[in-house]
N, C-alpha and C positions, 0 to 999 in steps of 0.2 A: 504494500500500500504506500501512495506517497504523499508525500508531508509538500504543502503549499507553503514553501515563503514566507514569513512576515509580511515583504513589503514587494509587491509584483510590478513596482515602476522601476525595478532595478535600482543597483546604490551604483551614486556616483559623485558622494560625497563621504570623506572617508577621513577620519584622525587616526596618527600614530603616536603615543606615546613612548619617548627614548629616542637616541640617534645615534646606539652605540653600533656595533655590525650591523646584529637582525632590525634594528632600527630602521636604519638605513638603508637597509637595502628593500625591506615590504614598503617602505615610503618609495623607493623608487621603481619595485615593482609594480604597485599603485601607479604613478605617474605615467610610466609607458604606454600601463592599459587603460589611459586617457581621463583617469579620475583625478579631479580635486583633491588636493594633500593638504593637512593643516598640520603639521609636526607639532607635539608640547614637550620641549625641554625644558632641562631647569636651572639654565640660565643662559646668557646671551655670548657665553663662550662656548658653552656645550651647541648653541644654534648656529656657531661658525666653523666649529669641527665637523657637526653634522653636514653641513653645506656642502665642505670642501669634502670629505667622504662620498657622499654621493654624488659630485661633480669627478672625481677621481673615477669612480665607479662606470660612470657614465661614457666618459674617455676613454676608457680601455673597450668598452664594448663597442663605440665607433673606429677605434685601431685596430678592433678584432672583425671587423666588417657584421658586426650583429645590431648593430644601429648606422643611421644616417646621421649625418653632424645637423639638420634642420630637425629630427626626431632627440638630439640629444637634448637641444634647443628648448623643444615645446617642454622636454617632459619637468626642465628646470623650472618656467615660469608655473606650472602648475602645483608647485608644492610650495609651502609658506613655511614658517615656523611662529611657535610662541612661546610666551612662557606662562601662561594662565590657562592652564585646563576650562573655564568657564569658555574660553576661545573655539572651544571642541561643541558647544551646543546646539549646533545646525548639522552635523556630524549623521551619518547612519548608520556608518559602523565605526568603529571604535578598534585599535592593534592596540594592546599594550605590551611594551616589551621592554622592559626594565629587567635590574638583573637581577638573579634569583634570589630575592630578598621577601619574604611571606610579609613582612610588618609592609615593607615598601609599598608590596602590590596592594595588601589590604587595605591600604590609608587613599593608596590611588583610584580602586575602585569604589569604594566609598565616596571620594572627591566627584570621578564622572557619573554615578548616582546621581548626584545633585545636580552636575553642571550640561549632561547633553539631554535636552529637548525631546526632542523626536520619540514618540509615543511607541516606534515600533524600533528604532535604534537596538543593535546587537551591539553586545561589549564584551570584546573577543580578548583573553588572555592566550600570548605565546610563550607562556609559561613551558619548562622543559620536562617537569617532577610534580610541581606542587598539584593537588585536588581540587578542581574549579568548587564545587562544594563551597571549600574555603573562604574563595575570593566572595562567589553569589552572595555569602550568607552577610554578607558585607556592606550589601545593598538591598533596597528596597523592592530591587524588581529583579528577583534571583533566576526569574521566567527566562530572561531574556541573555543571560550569561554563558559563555561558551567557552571552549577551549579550541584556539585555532593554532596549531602547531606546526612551525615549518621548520626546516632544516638549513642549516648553512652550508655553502651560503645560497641563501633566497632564490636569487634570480636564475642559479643554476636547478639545483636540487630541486626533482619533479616532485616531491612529497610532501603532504600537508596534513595532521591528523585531528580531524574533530570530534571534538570530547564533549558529553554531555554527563552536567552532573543531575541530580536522582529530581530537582527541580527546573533543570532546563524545559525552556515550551518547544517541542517538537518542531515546532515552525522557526524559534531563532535557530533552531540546530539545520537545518534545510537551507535557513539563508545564508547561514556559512558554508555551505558545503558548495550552495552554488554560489555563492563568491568566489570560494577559491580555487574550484573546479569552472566555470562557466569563464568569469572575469579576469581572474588572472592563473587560466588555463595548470591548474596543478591537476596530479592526482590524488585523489584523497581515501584513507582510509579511517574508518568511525572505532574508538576505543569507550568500552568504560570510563568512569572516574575512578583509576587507581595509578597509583603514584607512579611517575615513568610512565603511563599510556601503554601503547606497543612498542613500539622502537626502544624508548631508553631501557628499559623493562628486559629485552633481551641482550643489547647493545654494550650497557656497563659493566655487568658482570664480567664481559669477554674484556671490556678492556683494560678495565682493574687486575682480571688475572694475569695481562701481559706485561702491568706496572709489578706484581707482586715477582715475575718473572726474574726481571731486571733488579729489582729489590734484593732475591734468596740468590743472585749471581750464576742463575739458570744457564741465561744468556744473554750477549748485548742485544740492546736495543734495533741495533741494523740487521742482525742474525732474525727476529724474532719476526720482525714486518718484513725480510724478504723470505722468512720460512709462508706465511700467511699470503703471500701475492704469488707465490709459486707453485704451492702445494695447495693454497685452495681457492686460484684465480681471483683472491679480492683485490679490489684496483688502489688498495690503501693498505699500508700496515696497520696494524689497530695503535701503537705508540706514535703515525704518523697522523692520522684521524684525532686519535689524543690531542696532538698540538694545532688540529683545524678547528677543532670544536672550540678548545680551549680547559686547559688544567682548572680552570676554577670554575667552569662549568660542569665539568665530570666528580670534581669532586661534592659540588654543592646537589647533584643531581643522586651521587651515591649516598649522599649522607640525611636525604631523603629517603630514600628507599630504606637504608637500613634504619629509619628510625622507624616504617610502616611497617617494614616485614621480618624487622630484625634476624633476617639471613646474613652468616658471616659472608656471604660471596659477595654482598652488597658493601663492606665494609672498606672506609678508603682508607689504603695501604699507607703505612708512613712514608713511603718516599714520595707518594701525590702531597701528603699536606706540607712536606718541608717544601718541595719545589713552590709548589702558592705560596706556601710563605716566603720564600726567596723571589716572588715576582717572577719567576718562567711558567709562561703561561700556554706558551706556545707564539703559532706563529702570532697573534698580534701585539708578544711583545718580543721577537725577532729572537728566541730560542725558548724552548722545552726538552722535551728526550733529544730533538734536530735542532741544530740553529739554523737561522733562516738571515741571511743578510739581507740589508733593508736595500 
């Protein structure tokens, strides 16, 4: 049976909250696919980092021949930034992607509660671990709260998973799906509410067990992503993936899970929390298990 929509004039108005990676890049996936962008950062330095990120971004896809320099053009003027969430209130859909911080997100969707309008407005966490549950129970209209979940980075990565918690309205769950399947052409797979979705859920376990690897002096690092891209044709070593994702995404994603399922597989290894805590994050801060020159 299928679920109509919320809203059947299509969204083509669209807020992201954050302008860190996935920030930036669903705002300029957004952009491409010819919708109004209204970014909320917080503050007027994080709106010029963002800027130049997605103009970087941008650049490289008209040097890779996947944009036109008049397509780069348009999809600039169509995105704004701000620093007031109330700026978001004309909005239909809603990205939030801030980093995995539970207090953060719950204060922010509490915030867009209040401040977006629109009676039929979806307010989509790209949350990586946390339980939409969580965030709904946060706002007044728990109906309409979704988990839209995409991968990095964005604009490559065909996958997108929509999470509905035990109070989602069937129909914001439908308009997410055909957002991000219809408008900005993903494929999508639907999960439960439980911590990790599908992806992280299977995902972590493996790649923590290749940080525990390198940890007990198994094997190095290079040994273990070219054992994994040889022997069982993945296009990534899991310690290389590690540092695409990011060390402080993997770790903040297993240290959710282990506190839901309390499985030691889930548990992050001490050599993930000293490297976080030493700042190697991977590639976006130019080493992890790889270094990456800038």
């Amino acid at each position: 049976m299928t679920t109509t929509p919320l809203s059947t004039a299509g969204i083509t108005r669209v807020g992201v909250v954050g302008c860190g990676t996935m920030g930036a890049g669903l705002a300029e996936l957004c952009a491409r696919a010819g919708l109004d962008v209204r970014i909320a950062v917080s503050s007027t330095a994080s709106a010029d980092a963002g800027r130049a990120r997605i103009a970087r971004s941008l650049d490289r896809a008209v040097t890779r021949g996947k944009l036109t320099a008049e397509d780069r053009e348009h999809a600039l003027t169509t995105i704004a930034f701000t620093t007031a969430l109330d700026d978001l209130a004309d909005r239909q859909l809603v990205l939030e992607s801030v980093p995995e911080d539970e207090k953060l997100k719950r204060t922010i969707f509490t915030a867009l509660d209040a401040a977006v309008t629109d009676p039929h407005a979806v307010l989509a966490s790209n949350t990586s671990s946390m339980r939409i549950a969580t965030l709904a129970d946060h706002t007044e209209r728990p109906g309409r709260v979704v988990g839209l979940h995409f991968f990095n980075p964005v604009q490559v990565l065909p996958l997108a998973e929509v999470v509905s918690a035990p109070d989602t309205d069937p129909r914001a769950t439908a308009t997410a799906e055909a957002f991000a399947a219809g408008v900005l052409g993903k494929q999508v797979i639907r999960s439960a509410d439980r911590c990790g979705f599908v992806v992280n859920a299977l995902l972590v376990p493996y790649l923590l067990a290749a940080v525990r690897m390198v940890q007990s002096g198994h094997a190095v690092a290079a040994d273990i992503d070219r054992g994994m891209k040889l022997g069982c044709s993945h296009p990534l070593g899991p310690l290389e993936l590690t540092d695409l994702i990011g060390l402080d995404v993997i770790e903040s994603v297993a240290v959710a899970l282990h506190a839901e399922f309390a499985e030691p597989l889930y548990a992050p290894p001490a050599l993930l929390r000293e490297m976080v805590a030493a700042g190697r994050l991977g590639r976006k801060t130019g080493g992890g298990f790889f270094d990456y020159p800038s």
